[in-house]
N, C-alpha and C positions, 0 to 999 in steps of 0.2 A: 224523410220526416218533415211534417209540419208543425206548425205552434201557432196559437194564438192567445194574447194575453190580455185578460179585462179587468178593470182595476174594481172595487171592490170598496166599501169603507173599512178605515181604520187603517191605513193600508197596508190591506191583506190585495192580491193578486189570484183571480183563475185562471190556471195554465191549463190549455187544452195541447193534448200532444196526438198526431193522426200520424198512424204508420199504414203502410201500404202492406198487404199480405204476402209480400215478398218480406216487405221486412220485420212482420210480425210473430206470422207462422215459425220461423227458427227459433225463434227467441221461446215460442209457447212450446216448440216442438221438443228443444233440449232440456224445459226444464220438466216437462212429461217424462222423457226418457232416463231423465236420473231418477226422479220419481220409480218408475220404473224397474229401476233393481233393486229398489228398498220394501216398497210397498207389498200389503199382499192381500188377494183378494179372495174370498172362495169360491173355489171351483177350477182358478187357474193356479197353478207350478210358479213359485217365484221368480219372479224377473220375467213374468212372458203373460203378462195381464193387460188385454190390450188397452191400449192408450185412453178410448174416450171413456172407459168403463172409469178408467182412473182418474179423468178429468172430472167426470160426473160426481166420483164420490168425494174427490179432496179436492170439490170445486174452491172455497174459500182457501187454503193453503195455495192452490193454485195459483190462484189470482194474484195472490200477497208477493208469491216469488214473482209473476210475470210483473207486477207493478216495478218492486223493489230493481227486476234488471233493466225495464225502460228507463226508470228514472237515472239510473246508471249511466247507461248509454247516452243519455238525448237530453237530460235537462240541463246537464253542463252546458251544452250548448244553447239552449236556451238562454241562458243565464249573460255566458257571452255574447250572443246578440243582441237581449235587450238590455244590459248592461247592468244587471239585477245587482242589488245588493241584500240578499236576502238574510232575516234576523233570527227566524225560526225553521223548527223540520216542517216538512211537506203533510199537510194534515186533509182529511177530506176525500181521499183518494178513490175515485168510481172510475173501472175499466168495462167497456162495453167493444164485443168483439164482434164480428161477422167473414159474412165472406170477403167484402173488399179490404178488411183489416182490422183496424182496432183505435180505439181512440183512449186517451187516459186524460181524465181531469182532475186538476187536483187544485189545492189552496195555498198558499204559502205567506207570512209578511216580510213584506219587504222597509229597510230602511224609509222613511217617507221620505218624499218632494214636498220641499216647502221655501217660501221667503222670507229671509230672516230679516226679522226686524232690526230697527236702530240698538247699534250698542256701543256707537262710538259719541263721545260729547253728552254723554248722561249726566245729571244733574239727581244728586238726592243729599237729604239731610245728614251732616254730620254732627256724629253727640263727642262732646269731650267727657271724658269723664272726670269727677274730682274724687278724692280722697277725703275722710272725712274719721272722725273720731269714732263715730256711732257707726257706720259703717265697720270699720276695724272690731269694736267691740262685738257687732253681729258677727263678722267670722270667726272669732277667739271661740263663742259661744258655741257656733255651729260648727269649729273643732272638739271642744267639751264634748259634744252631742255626739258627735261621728265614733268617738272611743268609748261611748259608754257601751256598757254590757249586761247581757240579759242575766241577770241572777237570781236564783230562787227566793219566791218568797218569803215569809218565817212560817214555821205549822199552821195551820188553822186558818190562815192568809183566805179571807173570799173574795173570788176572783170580781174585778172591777170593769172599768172603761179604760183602757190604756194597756191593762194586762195583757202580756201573751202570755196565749195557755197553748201547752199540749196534749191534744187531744187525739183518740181514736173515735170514728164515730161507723155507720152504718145507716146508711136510709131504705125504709120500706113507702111501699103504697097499697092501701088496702092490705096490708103482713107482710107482703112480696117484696125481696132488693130488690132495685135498679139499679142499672148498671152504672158505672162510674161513679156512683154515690156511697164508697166505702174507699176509706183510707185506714190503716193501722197507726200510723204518727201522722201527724199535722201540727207545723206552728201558725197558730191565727192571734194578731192580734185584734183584743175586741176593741171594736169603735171603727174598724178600719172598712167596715162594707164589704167586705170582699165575699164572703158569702148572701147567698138569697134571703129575702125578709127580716123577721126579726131573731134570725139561727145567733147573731150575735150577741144579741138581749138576753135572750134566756138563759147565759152560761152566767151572768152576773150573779154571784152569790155563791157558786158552786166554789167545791174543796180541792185537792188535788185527791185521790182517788175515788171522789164521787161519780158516779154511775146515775143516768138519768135520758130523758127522752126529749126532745127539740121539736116542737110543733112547728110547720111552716107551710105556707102553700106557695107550689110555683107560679110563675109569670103567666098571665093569658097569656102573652103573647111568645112562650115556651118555647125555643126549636124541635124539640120533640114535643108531637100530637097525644103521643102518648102519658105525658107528663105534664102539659101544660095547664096550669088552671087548678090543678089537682090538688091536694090536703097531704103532705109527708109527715112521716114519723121519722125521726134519726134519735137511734140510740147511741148515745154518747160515753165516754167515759174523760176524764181532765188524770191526763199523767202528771203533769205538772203547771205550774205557775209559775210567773217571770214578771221581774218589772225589769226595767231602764238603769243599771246604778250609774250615777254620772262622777267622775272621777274630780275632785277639787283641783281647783286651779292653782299651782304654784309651783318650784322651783321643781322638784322632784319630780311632778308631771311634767313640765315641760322637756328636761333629762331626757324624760322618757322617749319624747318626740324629737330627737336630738338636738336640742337645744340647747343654751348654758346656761341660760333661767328665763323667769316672766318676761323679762326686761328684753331680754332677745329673739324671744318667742313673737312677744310686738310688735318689733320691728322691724324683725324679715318677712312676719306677716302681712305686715301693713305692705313692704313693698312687693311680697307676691299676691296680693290683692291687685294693688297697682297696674301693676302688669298685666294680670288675668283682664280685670276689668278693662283698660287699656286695649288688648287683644280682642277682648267681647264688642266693644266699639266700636273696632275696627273693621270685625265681621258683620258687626252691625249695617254698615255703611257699604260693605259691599253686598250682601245680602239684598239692603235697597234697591242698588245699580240691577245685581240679577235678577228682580221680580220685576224692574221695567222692560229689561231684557224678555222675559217670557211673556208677558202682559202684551206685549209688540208683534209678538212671533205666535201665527197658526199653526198647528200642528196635528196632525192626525194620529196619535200615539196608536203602533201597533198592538194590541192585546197582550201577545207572547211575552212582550219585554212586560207589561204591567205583573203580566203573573207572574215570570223570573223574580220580579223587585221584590213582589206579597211573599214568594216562597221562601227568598231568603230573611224576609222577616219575621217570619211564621217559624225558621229553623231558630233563630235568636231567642222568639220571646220562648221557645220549649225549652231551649238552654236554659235559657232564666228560671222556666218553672221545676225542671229537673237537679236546678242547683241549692231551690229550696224544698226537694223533695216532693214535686208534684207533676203528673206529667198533665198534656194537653185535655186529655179525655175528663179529668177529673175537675181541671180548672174552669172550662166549660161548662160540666156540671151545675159544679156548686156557685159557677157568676150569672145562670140561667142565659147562656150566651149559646150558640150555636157557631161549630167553625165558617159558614158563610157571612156571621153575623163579625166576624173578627175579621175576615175578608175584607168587608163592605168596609169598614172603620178603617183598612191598610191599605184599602185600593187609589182612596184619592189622594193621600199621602205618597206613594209608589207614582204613581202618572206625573203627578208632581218632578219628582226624582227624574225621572225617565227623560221626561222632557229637558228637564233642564242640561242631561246631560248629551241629549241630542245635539241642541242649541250652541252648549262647547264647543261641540265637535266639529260643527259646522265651520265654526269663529277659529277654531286651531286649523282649519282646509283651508280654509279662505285668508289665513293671517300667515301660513307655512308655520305655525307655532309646532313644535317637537321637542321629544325627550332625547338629552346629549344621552352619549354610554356614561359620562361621569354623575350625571343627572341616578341613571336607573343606580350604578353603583352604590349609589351614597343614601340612595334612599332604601335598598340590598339591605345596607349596612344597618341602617336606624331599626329595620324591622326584626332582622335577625340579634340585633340587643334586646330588642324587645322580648326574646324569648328566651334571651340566655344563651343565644348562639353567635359562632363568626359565621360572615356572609358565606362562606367554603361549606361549613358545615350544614347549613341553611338548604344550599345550593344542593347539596349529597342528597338530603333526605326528601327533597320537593321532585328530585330526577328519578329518587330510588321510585315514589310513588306515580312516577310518569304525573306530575303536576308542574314540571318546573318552568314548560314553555307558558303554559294560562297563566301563569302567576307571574312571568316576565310580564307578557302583554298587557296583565291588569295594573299592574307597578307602572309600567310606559303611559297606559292609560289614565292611571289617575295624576300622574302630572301633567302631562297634555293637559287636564281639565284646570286643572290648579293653575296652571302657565296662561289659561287661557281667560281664566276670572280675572288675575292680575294685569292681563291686557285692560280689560274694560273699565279696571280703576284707574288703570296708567291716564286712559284716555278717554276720562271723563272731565265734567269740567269744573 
């Protein structure tokens, strides 16, 4: 076997793999002949279909096994000899075969090669924070707000700017649905944008079981051609109406928030403000250090990792929308957004990410920064209170699901990063 490897941007790698028909032929020959007692052709007895009849017909399945056994065999080695540190599967793969043998190329990315910039002796601005009356008053206030609750209007109540209403609705074009433009419940509130045009104007006025139509036209600039630019109809219906009630501020409320009255509610407020803000500073300041940190450092972000970051953020915001009752396809919709277009908005956000956790990584190699066992234990522990469990129990159900080793590794991992930001503050100036 031979190899050669050409780097590629972003870095991604072409691995060229050349086998000699000595050592090709076996490899195509066995997995023909399994083929072989499964397969069936007509005209021949199963199991006795000769071989190239059967390479011809299940050429593609073919190929996919002889790829899948190469890469088997031989890329390992590869790998060990150029010392690969690879971050994604093998993508791109063209096998072209002959009589002297067979050659496989394929794509992969690999960890990048890069020179890390300065990150010792950094200089950035530090903010102190102070405590202040009016500040404390803003958070009391923006407690108030946090507990208030949606409560029904009085009868007759027409719906305003600030209202949430629930709504069932339906959109046509030209009489016809489209798809993802129907929900049976929806809470919108109005003023909030969240749907296209003026769908949120025209509920102003309505009743709760009023019945009515929502005139709107989508975006030129649409992700569906089909849709975009167009005139809709939504027939609507208002199940109900909701304002904000915001609970008075005194002894009893504060109780509620376990407190032992206004006077204490103050106070501990005031010093978990303190604190928070205090903490936010603090991030503040190392945040600085790590944007001259990446500002310094070139890097060629592999793709793979970008689109890992988008996916997991993409699995987030659906939670989000499925916890207020909406799934993806719908929210799209009604924001006149396309999922490419939510891509494009996470992707420089995510490379960001990527990098920076490259950079880390780098900084934890080159500094021997590592997670103790008491390190990974202790932090075992915080996660698994977080959920209401002992680390034991934690441990049972992450094994029971064959997740327990990725979920060591990412725990290991994300203190290493952590261990490794606090280098850079240690050792700045």
């Amino acid at each position: 076997m031979k190899h050669e490897i050409k780097k590629l941007e972003k870095s991604a790698l072409e691995v060229t793999i050349t086998l000699t028909k000595e050592e090709f032929n076996p490899i195509e020959g066995a997995i023909l002949a399994k083929a072989q007692k499964t397969v069936e052709i007509p005209g021949f007895r199963k199991g006795h279909a000769p071989l190239d009849q059967i390479k011809a017909k299940f050429a593609k399945e073919t190929e996919d096994e002889v790829c899948d056994e190469i890469v088997k065999r031989y890329f390992g080695e590869v790998i060990k000899a150029e010392e690969l540190r690879p971050v994604s599967p093998l993508y791109n793969g063209k096998l072209t075969s002959g009589e002297e043998g067979a050659t496989l190329v394929v794509n992969v990315d690999i960890f990048p090669e890069f020179e890390l910039g300065q990150y010792k002796g950094l200089e950035a601005e530090k903010v102190e924070f102070q405590m202040t009356d009016e500040k404390l008053e803003e958070e009391i206030q923006n407690i108030i707000k946090r507990k208030s609750t949606l409560t029904d209007c009085e009868e007759g109540h027409k719906a305003e700017m600030g209202d949430t209403v629930e709504l069932s609705f339906e959109g046509f074009i030209d009489g016809v649905p489209f798809e993802g433009g129907k929900a049976d419940t929806h809470m919108l509130q109005l003023g909030s944008h969240s749907f296209i045009d003026t769908f949120e104007d025209q509920l102003v006025g309505y009743v709760v079981g009023q019945e009515g139509e929502v005139n709107v036209t989508f975006p030129e600039q649409y992700h569906s051609q089909e849709l975009a630019g167009k005139p809709a109809v939504f027939k609507v219906k208002v199940k109900a109406i909701k304002f904000d009630k915001t609970p008075e501020l005194n002894d009893e409320f504060a109780k509620s928030l376990n407190f032992e009255s206004v006077e204490d509610m103050r106070a501990k407020t005031r010093e978990a403000v303190e604190k928070r803000e205090t903490e936010n500073a603090k991030n503040q300041y190392r945040g600085a250090l790590l944007k001259k940190v990446v500002e310094g450092t070139e890097i060629e972000i592999p793709r793979s990792l970008v689109y890992r970051e988008v996916e997991g953020r993409l699995a987030e915001l659906e939670q989000q929308l499925m916890a207020q009752g909406m799934d993806l396809k719908s929210y799209l919709a009604m924001t006149g957004m396309s999922q490419e277009d939510v891509f494009n908005q996470l992707a420089p956000m995510s490379e960001s990410k990527v990098k920076m956790d490259i950079i880390l990584d780098k900084i934890a190699e080159i500094e021997k920064i590592e997670a103790t066992e008491d390190e990974v234990k202790a932090k075992m522990e915080d996660i698994a209170k977080m959920y209401g469990m002992t680390a034991e129990t934690l441990k049972e159900e992450l094994t029971k699901n064959k997740n327990y080793e990725n979920f060591e590794i990412n725990v290991k991992n994300e203190i290493v990063l952590n261990k490794a930001i606090d280098f850079i503050v240690a050792n700045a100036k």
